[in-house]
C-alpha positions in Angstrom: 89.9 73.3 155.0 93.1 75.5 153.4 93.2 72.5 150.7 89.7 72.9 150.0 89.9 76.3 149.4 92.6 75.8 146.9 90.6 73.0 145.3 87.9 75.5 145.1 90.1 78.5 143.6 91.6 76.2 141.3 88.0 75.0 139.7 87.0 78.7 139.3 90.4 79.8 137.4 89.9 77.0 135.2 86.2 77.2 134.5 87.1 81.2 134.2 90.0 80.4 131.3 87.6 78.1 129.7 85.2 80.8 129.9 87.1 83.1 128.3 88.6 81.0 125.4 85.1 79.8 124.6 84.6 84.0 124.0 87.4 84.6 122.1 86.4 82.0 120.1 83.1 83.0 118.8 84.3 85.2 115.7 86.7 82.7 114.6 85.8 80.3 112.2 84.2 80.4 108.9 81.4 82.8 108.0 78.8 82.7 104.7 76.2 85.4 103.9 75.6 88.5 101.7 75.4 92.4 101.4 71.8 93.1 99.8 70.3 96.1 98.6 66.7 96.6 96.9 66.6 93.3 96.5 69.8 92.4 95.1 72.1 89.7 97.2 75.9 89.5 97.0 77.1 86.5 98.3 80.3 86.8 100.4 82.6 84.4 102.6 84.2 85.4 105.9 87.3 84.1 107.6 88.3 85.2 110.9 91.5 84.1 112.5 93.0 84.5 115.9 96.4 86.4 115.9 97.4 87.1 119.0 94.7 89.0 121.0 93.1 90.4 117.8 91.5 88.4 114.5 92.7 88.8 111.4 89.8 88.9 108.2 90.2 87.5 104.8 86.7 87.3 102.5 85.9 85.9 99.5 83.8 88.0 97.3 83.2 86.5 94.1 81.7 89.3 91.7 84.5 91.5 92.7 87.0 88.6 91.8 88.2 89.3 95.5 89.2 85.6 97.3 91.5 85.5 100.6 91.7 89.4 100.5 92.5 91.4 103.6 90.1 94.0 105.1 91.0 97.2 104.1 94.3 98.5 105.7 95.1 95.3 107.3 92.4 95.7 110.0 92.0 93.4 112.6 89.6 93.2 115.6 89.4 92.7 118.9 89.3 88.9 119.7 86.2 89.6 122.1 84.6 92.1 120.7 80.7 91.9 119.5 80.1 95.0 118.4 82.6 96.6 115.9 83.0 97.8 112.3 84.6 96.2 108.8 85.8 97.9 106.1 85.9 96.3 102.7 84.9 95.9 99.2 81.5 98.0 100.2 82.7 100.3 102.4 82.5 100.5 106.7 80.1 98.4 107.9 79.0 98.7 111.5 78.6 95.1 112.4 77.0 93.2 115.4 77.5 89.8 116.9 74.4 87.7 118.3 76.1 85.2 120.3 73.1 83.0 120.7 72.7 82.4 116.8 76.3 82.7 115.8 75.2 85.6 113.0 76.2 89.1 112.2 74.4 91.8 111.1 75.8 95.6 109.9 74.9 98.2 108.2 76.5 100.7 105.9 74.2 104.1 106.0 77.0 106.0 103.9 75.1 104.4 100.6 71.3 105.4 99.5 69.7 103.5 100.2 71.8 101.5 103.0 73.5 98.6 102.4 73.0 95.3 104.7 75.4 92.8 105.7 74.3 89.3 107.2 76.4 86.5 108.1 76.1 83.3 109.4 79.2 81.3 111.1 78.9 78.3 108.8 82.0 76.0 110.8 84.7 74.3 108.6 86.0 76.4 105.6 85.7 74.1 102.7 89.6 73.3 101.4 90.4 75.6 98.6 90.4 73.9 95.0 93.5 77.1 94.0 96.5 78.3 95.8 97.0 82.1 95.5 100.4 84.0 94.4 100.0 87.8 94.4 101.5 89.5 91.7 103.5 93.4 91.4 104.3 95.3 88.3 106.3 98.6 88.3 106.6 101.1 84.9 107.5 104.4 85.8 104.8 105.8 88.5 102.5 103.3 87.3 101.6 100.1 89.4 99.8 97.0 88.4 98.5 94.4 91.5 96.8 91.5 91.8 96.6 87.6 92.5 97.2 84.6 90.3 94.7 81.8 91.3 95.9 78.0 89.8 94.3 75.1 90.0 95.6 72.2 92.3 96.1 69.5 90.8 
């Protein structure tokens, strides 16, 4: 009976780690979508990555020339969370996480009219066809940022 019991208990702590791990692991991954407003779509990418117990997000947006940039700040977000906000090339979004589709949805009310933000997790990033370097230049009290992006060859 006693081994039985600890049979039983050790089933339910693994089935209760899987559990969890499967959650953590529903923001990570690769994510494809768009902000629209009256009508116009700008296409963006998503990359969430677990870093410790938080996710770290690059994006890719294109018209801005953005690619593998940082949320604003640095943010990250909490590894299980589903409802939470983004702050990037747009602004705050507040975003939510339908766990049956695998999509998120935010909005940004501090525009007029509001901005929407869509996403669906896609799976597999493709590889990327550039490597990155980021670049500094200091003149006085002036300072000059950016990224290099080269072909690989």
């Amino acid at each position: 009976m006693q081994n039985a019991k600890k049979t039983l208990f050790t089933i339910w702590l693994l089935l209760a780690t899987l559990s969890l791990s499967a959650q953590r692991n529903l923001l990570e991954g690769h994510w494809e979508g768009a902000v629209t407003r009256l009508g116009a779509v700008q296409p963006l990418k998503f990359d969430f990555t677990v870093v410790g117990d938080s996710l770290s997000v690059q994006f890719d947006d294109p018209a801005q020339g953005y690619y593998q940039k940082l949320l604003e700040g640095n943010q990250k977000l909490g590894a299980n969370d589903t409802a939470f906000d983004i702050n990037f090339g747009y602004g705050k979004f507040h975003c939510v996480l339908n766990r049956i589709y695998l999509q998120i949805t935010g909005v940004n009310k501090n525009w007029k009219p509001e901005l929407l933000f869509h996403l669906k997790k896609i799976g597999e990033k493709e590889p990327s066809p550039y490597s990155a370097e980021d670049i500094t230049f200091n003149s006085g009290n002036t300072r000059l940022a950016g990224s290099i992006y080269k072909p690989k060859n």
